[in-house]
PANU-140329 format. One line per field, with one value per residue: residue number from 1; x, z, y of N, C-alpha, C in turn. Coordinates in steps of 0.001 Angstrom, whole numbers. Layout:
REM PANU-140329
resi	NUM  ...
n_xx	X  ...
n_zz	Z  ...
n_yy	Y  ...
ca_xx	X  ...
ca_zz	Z  ...
ca_yy	Y  ...
c_xx	X  ...
c_zz	Z  ...
c_yy	Y  ...
END
This chain:
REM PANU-140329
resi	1  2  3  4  5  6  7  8  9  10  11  12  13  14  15  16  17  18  19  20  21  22  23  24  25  26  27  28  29  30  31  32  33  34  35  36  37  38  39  40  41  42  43  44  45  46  47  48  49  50  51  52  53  54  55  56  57  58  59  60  61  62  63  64  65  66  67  68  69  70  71  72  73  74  75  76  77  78  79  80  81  82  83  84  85  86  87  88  89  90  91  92  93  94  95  96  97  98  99  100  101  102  103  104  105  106  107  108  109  110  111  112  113  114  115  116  117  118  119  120  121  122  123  124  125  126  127  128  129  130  131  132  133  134  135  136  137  138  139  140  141  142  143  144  145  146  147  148  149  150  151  152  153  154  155  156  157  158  159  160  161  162  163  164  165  166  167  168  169  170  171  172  173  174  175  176  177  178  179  180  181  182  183  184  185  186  187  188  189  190  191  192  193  194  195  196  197  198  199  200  201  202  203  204  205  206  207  208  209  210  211  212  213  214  215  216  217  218  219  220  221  222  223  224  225  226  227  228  229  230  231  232  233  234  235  236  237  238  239  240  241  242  243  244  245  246  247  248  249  250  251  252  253  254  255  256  257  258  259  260  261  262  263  264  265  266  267  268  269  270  271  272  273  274  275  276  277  278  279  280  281  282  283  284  285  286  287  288  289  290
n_xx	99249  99679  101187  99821  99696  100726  101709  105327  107231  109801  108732  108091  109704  109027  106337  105471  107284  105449  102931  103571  103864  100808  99425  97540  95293  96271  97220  95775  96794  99772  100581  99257  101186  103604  103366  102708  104159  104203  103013  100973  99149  96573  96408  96303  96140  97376  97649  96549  98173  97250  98962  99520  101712  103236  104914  107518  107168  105380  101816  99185  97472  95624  94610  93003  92394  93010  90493  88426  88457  88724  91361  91763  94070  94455  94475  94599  93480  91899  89724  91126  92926  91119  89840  92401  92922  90841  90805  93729  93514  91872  89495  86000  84462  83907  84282  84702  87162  88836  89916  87183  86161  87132  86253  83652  83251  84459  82779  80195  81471  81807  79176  77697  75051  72692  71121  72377  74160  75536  76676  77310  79306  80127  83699  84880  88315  91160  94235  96982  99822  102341  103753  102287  99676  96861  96939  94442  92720  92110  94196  96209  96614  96465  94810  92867  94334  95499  96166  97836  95586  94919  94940  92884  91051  89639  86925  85544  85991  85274  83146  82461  83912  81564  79585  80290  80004  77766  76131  77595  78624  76011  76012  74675  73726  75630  76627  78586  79273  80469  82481  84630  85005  85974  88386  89999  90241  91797  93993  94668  95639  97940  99507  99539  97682  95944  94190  92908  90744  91257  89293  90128  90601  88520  87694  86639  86485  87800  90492  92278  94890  94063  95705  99476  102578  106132  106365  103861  100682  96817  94124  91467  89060  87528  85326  82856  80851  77368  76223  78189  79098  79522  81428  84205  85957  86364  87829  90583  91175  91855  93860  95731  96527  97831  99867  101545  102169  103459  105892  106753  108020  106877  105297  103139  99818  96248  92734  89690  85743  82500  81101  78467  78959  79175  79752  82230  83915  84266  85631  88062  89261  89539  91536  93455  93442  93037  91135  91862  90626  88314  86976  85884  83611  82637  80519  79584  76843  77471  78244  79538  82024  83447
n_zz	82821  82552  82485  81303  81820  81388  83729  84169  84421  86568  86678  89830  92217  91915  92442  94644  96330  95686  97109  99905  101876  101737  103047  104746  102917  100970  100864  99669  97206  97484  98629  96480  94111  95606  95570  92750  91050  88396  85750  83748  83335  84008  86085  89864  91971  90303  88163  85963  86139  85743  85801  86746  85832  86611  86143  85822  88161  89811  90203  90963  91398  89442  89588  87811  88740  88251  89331  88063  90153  90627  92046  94021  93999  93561  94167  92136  88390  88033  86097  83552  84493  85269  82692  81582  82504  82381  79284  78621  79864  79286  80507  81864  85086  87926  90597  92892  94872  97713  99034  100193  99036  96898  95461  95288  93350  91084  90895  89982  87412  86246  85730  86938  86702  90362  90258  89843  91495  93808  96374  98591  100791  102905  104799  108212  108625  109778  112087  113415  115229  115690  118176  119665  120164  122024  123622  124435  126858  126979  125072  125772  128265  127003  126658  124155  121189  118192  114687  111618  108972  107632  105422  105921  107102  104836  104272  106238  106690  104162  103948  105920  104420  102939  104464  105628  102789  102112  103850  104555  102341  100416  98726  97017  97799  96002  93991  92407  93776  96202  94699  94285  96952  97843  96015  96316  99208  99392  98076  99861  101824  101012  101088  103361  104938  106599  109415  112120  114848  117643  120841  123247  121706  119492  116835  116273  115362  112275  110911  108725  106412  103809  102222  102730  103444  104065  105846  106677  107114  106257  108139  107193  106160  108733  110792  112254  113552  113822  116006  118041  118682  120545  122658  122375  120532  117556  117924  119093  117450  115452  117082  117456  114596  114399  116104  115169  112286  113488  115242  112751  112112  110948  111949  111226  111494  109396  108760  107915  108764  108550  109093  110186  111945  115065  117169  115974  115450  118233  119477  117568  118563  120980  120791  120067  117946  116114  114550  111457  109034  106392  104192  100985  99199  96745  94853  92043  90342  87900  85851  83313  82301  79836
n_yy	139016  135338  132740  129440  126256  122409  120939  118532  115781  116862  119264  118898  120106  122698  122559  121721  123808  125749  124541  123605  125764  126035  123887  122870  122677  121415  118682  116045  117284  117316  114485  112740  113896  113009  110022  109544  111238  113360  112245  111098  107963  106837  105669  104581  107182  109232  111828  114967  117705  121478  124014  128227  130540  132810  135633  133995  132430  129973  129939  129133  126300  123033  120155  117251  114093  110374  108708  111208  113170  116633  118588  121359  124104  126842  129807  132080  132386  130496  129495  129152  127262  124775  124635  124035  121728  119566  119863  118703  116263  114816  113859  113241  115376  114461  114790  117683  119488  121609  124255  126430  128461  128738  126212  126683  128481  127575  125233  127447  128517  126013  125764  123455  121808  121448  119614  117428  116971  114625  114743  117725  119214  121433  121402  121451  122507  120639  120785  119127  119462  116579  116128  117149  115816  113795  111376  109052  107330  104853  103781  104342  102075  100155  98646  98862  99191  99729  98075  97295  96720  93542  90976  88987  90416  91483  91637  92604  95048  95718  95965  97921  100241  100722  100678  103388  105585  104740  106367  108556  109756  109286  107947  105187  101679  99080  96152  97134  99194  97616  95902  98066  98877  96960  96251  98453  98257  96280  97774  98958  97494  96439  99604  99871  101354  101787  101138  99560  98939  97950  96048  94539  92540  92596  94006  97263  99698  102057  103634  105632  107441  109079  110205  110834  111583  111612  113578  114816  113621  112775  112617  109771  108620  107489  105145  103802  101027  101794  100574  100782  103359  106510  105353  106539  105050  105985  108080  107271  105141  107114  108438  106238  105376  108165  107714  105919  107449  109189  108273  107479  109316  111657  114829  116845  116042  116538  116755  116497  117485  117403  120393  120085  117945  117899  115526  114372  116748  117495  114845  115123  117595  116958  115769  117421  118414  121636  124352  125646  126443  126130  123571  122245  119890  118265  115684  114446  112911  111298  113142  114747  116914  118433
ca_xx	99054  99559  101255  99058  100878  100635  103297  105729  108018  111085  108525  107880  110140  107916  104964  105887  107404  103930  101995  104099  102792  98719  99625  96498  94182  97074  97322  95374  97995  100924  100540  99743  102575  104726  102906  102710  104971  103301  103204  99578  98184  95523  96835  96029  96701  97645  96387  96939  98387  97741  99744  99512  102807  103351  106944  108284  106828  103928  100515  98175  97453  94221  94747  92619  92979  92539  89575  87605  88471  89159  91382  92005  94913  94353  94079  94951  93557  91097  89175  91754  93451  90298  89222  93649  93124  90481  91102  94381  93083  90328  89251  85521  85144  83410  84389  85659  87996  89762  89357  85593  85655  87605  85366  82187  83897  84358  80923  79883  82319  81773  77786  77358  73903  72421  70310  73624  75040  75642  77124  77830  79460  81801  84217  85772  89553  91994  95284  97462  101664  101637  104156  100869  98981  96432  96497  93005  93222  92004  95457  97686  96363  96524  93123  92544  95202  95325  96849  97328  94548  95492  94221  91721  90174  88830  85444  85187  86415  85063  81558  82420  83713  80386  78228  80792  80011  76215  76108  78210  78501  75063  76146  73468  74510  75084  77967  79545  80274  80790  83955  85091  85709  87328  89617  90434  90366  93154  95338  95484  96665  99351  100266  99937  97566  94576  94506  91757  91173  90647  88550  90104  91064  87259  87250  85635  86447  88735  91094  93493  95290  93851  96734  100519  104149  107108  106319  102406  99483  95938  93285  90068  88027  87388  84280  82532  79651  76451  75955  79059  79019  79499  82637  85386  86653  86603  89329  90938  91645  92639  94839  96586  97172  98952  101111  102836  102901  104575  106934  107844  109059  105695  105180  101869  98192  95536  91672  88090  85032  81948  80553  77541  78851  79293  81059  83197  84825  84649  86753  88892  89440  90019  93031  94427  93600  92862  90736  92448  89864  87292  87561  84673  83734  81447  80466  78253  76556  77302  78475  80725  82114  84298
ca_zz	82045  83460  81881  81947  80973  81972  84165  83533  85268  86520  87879  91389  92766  91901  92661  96393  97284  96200  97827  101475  102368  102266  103510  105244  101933  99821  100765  98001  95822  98162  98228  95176  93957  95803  95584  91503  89971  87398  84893  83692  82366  84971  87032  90825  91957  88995  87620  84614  86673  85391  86580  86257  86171  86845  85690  86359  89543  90403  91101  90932  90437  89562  89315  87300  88404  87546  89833  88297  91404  90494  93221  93805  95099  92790  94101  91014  87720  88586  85352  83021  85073  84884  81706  80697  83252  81650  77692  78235  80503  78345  81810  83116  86277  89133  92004  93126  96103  98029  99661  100156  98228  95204  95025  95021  92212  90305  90817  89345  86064  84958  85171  87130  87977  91018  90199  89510  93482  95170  97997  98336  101740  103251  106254  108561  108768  110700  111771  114757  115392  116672  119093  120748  120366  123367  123688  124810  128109  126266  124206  126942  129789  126495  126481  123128  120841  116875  114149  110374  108549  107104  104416  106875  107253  103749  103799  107369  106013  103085  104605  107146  103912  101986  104823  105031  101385  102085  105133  104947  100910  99914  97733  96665  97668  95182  93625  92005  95296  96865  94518  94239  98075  97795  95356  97562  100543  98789  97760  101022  102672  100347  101020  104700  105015  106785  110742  113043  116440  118743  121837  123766  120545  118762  116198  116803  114435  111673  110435  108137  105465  102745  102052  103629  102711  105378  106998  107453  107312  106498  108117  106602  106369  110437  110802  114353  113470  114961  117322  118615  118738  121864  123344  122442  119696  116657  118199  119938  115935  114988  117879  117054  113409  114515  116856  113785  111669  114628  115232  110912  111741  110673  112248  111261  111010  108613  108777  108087  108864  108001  110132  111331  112909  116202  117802  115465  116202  119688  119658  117226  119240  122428  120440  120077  116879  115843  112927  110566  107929  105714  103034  100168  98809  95918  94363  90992  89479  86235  85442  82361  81842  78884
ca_yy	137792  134610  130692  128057  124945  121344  120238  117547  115101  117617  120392  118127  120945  123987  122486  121387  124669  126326  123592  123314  126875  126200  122628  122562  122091  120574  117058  115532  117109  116548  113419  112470  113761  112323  108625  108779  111927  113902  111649  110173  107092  106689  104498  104847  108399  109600  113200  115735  118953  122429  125189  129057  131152  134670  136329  132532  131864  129662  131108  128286  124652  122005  118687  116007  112638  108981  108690  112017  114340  117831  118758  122674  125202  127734  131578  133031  131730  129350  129310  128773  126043  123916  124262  122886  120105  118876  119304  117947  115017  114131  113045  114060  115857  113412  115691  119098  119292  122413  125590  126346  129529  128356  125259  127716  129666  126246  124931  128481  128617  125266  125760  122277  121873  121161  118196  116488  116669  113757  115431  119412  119746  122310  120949  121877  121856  120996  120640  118973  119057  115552  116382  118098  114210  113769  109997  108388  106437  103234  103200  104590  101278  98898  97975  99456  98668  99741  97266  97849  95858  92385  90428  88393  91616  92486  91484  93384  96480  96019  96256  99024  101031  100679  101311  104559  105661  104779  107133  110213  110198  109522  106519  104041  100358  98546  95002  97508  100077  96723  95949  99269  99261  95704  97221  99938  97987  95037  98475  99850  96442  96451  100275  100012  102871  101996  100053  98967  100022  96464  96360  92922  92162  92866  95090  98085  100851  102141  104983  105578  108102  108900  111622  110565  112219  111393  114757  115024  112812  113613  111291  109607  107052  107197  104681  103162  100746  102556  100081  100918  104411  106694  104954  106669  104127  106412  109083  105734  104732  108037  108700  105011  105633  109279  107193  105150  107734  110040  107536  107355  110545  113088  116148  117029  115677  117696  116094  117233  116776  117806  121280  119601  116629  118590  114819  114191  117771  117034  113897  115593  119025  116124  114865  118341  119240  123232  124345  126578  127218  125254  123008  121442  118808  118065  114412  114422  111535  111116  114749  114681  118559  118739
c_xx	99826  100121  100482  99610  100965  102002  103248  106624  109401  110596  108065  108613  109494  107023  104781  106406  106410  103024  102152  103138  101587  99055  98177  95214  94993  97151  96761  96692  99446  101148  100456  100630  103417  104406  103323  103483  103944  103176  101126  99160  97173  95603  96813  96429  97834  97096  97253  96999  98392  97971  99647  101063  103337  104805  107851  107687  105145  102872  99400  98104  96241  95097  93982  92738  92122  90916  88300  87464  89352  89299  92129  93383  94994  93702  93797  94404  92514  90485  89859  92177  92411  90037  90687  93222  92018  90339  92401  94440  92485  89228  87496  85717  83919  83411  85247  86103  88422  89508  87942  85379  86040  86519  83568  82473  83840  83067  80193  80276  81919  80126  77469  76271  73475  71817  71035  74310  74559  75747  77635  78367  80661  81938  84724  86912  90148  93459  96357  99020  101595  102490  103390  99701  98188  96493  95077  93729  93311  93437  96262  97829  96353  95437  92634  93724  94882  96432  96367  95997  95388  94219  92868  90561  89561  87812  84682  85480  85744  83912  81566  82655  81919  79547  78815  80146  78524  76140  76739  78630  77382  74754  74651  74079  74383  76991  78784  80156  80880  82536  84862  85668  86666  88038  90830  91315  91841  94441  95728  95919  97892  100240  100398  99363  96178  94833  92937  91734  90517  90097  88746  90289  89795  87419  85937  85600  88049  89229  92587  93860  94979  94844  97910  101788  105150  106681  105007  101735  97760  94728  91988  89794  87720  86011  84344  81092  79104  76304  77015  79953  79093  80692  84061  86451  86816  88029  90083  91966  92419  93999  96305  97285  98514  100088  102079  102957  103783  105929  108134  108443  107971  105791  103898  101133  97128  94230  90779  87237  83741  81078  78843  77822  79954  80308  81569  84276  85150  85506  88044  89740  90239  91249  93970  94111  93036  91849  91400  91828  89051  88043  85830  84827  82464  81655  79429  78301  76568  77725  80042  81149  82788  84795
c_zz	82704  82264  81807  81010  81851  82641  83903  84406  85342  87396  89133  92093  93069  92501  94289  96738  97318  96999  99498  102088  102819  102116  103828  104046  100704  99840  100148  97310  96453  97742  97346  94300  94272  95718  94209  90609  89352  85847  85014  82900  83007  85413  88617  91088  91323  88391  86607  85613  85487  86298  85736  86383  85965  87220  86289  87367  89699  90926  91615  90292  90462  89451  88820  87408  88279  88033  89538  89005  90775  91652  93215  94831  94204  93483  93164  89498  87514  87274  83886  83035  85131  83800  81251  81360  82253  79993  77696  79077  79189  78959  82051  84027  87313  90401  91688  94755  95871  98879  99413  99063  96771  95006  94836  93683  91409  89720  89413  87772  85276  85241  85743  88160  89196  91570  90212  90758  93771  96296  97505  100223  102389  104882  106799  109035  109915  111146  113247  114188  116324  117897  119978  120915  121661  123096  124526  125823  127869  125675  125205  128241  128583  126034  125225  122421  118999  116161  112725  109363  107087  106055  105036  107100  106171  103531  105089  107140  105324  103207  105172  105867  103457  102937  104953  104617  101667  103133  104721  103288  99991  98568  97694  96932  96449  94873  92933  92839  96006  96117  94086  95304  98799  97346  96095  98766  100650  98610  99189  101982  102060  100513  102650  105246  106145  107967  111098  114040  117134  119834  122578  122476  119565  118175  116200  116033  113594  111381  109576  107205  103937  101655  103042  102704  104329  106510  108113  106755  107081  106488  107451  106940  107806  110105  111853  113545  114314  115942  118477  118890  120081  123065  123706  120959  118088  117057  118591  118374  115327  115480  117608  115716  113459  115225  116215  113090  112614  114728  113848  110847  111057  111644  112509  110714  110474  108883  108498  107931  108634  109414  110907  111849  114017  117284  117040  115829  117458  119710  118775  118076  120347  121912  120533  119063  116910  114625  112561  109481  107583  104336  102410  99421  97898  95085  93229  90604  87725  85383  84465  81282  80934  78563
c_yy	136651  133085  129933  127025  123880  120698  119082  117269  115995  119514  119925  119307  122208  123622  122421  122704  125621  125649  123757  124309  126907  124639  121550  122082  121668  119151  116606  115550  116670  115429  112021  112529  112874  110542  108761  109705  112437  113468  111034  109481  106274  105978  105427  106411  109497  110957  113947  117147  119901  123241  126318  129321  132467  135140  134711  131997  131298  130112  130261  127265  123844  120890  118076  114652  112035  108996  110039  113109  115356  118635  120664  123197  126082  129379  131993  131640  130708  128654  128601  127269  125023  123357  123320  121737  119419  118503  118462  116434  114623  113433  113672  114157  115021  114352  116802  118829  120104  123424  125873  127757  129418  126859  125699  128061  128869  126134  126216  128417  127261  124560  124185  122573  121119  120400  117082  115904  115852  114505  116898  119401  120796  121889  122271  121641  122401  120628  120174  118483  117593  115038  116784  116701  114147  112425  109417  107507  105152  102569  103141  103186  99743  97966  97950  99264  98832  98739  97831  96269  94815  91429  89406  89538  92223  92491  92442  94844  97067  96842  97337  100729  101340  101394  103023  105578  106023  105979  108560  110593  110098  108800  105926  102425  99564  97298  96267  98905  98653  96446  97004  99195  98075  96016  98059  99385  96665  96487  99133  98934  96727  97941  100942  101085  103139  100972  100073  98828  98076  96742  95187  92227  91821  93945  95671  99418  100775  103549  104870  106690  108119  110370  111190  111416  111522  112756  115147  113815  113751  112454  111587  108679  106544  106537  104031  102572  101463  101740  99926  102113  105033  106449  105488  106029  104928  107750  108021  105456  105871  108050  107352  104919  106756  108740  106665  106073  109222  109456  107109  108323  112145  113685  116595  116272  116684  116310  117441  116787  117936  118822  121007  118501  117356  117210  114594  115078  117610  116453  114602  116757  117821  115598  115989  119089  120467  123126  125761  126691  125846  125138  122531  120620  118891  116775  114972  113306  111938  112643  114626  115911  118476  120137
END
């Protein structure tokens, strides 16, 4: 028999020394954590943690946050820990996020049909010490040159998210994805999280963290207009982001990408990175589980 009980501001300790371990598909919760505490009144990365606990010791955790994403590290428990996150959220569930076999298992238990998927994809992950960093020739001769993205830049961003969203999430365009990714794109000037790869000083692509702690990093949002595809400039951006947060003193980089985009891995693998297992992802429209 097994705890299930909503953590509270004071278990940040437990939760991080179960988390560190499977590192590789924790960042979501990492990070979150450490950005907003376990405290929730849905404010930016913000979520309703449940936790299992077996003779005292942590077995398994969901998360619920502000944004809808039901994010997973749950071995043990799985079913339980969903159903607390969301009665004591009161939150629906928008997305599943985590390990590919516990996000199957999910899907399954809470009966979400299949007419409902936006997106169903399973990545693949991965993971680079960034002491091991390949630098791109473009950065290393200067030519190429990443910067963090400045308020002049939000309508260029803004756009590059959306088409994003439209593209590899299966979004619908529309004014209200449009200020969603202004939103977004105003909070991550302010938290320093997101740069822009220059070309002679032409922007040419982007990358940034959508998951940070002092120790590791876990990139996203990599985008290369298509007509500018082919170059080099989407690892170029990556590789430039890992350089600042190498230099803050991280360790490791975690990313994934989706197992049929055969270059993306490429440029990734060319930076250094490894894959150490799969991860999933699931978007629903309008799917409100209680």
């Amino acid at each position: 028999m097994a705890e299930i009980r909503i953590l509270r501001p004071g278990d940040e300790a437990a939760l991080e020394a179960f988390l560190w371990p499977r590192v590789e598909s924790s960042m979501f919760l990492i990070g979150n954590l450490r950005a907003a505490g376990l405290s929730d009144t849905g404010r930016p990365y913000e979520g309703t943690y449940a936790a299992a606990f077996e003779d005292g010791k942590l077995a398994g955790v969901v998360a619920l946050y502000w944004n809808g994403n039901l994010v997973l590290q749950a071995p043990a428990h799985l079913d339980a820990l969903w159903r607390a996150a969301v009665e004591a959220s009161g939150r629906p569930i928008r997305g599943l996020f985590g390990p590919e076999a516990q996000v199957a298992e999910a899907r399954q238990l809470a009966g979400l049909d299949g007419a409902q998927v936006q997106l169903d994809e399973t990545e693949k992950l991965y993971r680079l010490a960034l002491a091991d960093l390949v630098v791109p020739e473009g950065l290393r001769s200067g030519r190429l040159r990443g910067r963090l993205v400045e308020p002049r830049d939000l309508e260029l961003v803004t756009a590059w998210q959306v088409q994003f969203t439209v593209e590899t999430l299966n979004e619908e365009e529309s004014p209200e994805l449009w200020e969603r990714h202004r939103a977004g794109v105003q909070r991550s000037i302010g938290e320093k999280r997101t740069w822009i790869l220059e070309d002679n000083d032409r922007p040419v692509a982007c990358s940034g963290f959508n998951a940070a702690t002092r120790e590791a990093v876990q990139v996203g949002g990599v985008w290369t207009p298509p007509e500018l595809r082919g170059r080099g400039y989407a690892r170029a951006a990556v590789a430039a982001t890992l350089l600042v947060a190498h230099a803050a003193g991280a360790t490791t980089a975690i990313l994934f990408t989706s197992l049929e985009n055969v270059p993306a891995q490429r440029a990734y693998a060319a930076l250094g990175f490894r894959p150490v297992g799969t991860y999933r992802a699931i978007l629903m429209r309008g799917w409100d589980k209680r």
